[in-house]
N, CA, C and O of each residue as an XYZ file, in Angstrom:
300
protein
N      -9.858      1.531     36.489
C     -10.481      2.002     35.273
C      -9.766      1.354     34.081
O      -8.543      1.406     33.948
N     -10.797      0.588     33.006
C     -10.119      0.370     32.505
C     -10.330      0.865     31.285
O     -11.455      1.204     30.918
N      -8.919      0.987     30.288
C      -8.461      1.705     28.763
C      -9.491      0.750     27.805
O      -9.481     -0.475     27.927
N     -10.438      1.488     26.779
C     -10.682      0.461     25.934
C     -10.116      1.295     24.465
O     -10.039      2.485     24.159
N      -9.847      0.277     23.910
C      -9.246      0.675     22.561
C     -10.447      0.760     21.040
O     -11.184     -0.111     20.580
N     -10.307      1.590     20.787
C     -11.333      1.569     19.373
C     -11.570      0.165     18.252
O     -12.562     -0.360     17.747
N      -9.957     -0.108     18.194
C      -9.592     -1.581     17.168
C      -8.935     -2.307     18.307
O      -8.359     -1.832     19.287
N      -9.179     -3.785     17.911
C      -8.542     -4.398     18.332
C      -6.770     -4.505     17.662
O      -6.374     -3.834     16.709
N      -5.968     -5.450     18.398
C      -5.112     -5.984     18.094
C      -4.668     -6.219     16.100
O      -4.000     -5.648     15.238
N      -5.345     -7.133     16.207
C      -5.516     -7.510     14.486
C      -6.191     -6.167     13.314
O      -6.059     -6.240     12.092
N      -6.830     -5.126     13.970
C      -7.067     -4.331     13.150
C      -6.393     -3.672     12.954
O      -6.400     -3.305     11.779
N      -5.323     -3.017     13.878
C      -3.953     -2.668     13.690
C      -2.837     -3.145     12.494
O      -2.342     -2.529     11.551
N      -2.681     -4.532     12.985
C      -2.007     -5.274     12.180
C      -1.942     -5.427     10.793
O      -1.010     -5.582     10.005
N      -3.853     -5.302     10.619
C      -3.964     -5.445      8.899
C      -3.682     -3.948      8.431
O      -3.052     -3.714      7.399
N      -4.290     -2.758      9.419
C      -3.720     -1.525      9.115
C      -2.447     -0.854      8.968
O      -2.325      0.295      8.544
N      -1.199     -1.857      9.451
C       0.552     -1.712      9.424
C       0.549     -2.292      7.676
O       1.072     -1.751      6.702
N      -0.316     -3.689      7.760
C      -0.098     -4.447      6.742
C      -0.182     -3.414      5.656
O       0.839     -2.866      5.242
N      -1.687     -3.060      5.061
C      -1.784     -1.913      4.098
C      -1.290     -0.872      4.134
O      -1.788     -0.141      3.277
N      -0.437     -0.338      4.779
C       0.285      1.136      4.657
C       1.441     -0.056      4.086
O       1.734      0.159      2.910
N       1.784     -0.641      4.380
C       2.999     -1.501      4.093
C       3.126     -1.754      2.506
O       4.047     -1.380      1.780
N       1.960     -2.490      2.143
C       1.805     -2.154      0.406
C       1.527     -1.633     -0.176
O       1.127     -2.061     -1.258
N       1.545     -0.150      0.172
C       0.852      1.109     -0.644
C       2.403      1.243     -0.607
O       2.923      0.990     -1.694
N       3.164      1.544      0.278
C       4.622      2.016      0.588
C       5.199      1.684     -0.777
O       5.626      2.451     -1.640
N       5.084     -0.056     -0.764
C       5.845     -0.977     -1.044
C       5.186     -0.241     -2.813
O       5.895      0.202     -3.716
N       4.137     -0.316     -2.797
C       3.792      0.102     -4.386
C       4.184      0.859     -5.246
O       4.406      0.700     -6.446
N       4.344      2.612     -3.859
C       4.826      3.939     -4.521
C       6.369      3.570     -4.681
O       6.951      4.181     -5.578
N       7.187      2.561     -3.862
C       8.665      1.950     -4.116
C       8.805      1.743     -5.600
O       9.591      2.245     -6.404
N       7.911      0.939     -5.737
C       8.125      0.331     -6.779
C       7.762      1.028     -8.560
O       7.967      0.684     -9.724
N       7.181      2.064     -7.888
C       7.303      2.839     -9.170
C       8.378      3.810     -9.478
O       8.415      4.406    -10.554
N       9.225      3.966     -8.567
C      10.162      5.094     -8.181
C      11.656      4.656    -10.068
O      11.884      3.569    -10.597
N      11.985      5.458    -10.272
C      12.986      5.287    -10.877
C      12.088      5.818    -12.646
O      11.014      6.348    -12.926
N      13.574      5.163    -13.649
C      13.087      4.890    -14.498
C      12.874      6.379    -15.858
O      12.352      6.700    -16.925
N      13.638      6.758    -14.878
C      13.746      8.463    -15.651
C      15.583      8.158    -16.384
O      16.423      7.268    -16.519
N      15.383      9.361    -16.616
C      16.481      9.282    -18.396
C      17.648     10.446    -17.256
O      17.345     10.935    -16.168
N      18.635     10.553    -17.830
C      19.752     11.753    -16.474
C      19.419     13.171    -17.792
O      19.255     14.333    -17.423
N      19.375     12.738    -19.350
C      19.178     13.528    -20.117
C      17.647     13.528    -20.820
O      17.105     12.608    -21.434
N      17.092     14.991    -20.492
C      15.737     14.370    -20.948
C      15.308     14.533    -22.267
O      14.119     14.687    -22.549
N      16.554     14.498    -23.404
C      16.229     14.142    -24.871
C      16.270     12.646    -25.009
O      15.732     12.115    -25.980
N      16.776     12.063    -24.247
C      17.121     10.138    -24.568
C      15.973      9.876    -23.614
O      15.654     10.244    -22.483
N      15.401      8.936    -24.730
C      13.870      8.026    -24.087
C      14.545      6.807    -23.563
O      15.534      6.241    -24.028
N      13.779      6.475    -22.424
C      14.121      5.644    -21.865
C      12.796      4.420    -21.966
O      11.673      4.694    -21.542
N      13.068      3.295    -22.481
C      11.817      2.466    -22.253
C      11.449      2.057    -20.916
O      10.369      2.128    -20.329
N      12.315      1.715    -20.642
C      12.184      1.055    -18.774
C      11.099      2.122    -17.850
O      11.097      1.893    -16.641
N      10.209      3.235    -18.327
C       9.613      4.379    -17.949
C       8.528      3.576    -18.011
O       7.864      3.638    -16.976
N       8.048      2.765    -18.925
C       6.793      2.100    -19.218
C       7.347      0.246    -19.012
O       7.398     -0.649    -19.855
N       7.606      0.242    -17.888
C       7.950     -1.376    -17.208
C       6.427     -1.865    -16.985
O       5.587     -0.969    -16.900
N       5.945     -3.360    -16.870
C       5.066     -3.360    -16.463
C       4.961     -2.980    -14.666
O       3.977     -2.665    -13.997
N       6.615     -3.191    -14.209
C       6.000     -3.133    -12.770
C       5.676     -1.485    -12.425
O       4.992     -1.125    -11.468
N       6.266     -0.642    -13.335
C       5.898      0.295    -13.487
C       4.005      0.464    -13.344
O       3.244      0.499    -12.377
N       3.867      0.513    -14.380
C       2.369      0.728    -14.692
C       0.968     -0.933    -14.837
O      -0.089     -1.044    -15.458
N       1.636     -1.766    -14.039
C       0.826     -2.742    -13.526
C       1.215     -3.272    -12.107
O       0.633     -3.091    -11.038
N       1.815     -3.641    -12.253
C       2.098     -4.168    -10.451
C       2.190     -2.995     -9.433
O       1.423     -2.940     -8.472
N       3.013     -2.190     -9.635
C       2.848     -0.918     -8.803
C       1.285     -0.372     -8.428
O       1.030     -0.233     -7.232
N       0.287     -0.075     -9.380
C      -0.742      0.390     -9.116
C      -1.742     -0.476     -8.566
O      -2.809     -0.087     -8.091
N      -1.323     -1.769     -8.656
C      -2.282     -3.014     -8.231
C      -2.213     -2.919     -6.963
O      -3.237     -2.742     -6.304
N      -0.701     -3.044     -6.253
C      -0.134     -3.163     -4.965
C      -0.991     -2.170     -3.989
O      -1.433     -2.423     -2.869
N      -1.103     -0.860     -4.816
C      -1.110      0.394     -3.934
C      -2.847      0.381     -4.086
O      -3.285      1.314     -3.414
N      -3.773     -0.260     -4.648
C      -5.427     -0.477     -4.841
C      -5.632     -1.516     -3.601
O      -6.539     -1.424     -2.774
N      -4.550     -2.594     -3.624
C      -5.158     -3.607     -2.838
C      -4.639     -2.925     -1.468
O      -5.568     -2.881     -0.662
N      -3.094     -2.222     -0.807
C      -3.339     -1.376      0.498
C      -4.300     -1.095      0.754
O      -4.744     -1.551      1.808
N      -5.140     -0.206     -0.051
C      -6.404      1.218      0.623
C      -7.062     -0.266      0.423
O      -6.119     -0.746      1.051
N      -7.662     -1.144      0.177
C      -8.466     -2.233      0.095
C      -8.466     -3.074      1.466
O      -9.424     -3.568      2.059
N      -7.264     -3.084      1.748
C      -6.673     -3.549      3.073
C      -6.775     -2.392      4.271
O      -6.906     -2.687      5.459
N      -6.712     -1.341      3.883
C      -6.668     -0.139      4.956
C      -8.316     -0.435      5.183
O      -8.732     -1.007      6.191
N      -9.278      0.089      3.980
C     -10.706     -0.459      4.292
C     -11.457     -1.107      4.943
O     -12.517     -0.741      5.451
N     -10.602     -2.853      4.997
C     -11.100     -4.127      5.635
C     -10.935     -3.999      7.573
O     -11.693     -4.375      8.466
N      -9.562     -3.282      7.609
C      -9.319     -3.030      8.573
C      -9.844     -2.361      9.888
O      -9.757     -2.507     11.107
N     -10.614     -1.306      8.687
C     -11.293     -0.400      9.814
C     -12.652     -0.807     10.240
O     -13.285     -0.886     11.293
N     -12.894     -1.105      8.566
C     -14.688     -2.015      8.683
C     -15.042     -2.749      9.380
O     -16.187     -2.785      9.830
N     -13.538     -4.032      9.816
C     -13.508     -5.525     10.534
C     -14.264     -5.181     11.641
O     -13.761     -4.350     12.397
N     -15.698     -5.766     12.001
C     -15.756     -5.673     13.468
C     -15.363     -6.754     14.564
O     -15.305     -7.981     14.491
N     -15.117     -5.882     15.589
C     -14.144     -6.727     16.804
C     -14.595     -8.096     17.415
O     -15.825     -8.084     17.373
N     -14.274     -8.958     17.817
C     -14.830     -9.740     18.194
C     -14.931     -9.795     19.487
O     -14.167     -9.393     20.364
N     -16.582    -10.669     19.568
C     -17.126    -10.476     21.390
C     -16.164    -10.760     22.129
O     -15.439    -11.622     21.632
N     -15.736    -10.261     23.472
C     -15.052    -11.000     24.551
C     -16.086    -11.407     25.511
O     -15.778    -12.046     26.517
């Protein structure tokens, strides 16, 4: 009897991939706070803050998407 799997191989892969840059996105917004919260801190409004971070973590679920959508190829 044999096991069949829902995704292949590669749909996996792109699905490690996008959890990987959503991860990598919410990383990258992490920080950037003040230890006293009367002193402003600019570094709160970085661009990787509030552009690269949110880009990263749009194109994951974009990638999580492709992944599941991909259909398998004939054997």
């Amino acid at each position: 009897m044999k096991t069949t799997f829902l995704f292949q191989r590669g749909n996996y892969v792109l699905m490690l991939s996008g959890i990987a840059l959503i991860v990598l996105g919410f990383i990258l917004m992490i920080g950037g706070g003040s230890e006293d919260p009367n002193v402003y801190n600019p570094e709160l409004f970085s661009a990787r803050r509030i552009v690269v971070a949110p880009f990263l973590i749009v194109v994951g679920f974009a990638v999580e998407v492709w992944a599941i959508m991909r259909k398998p190829k004939a054997e």
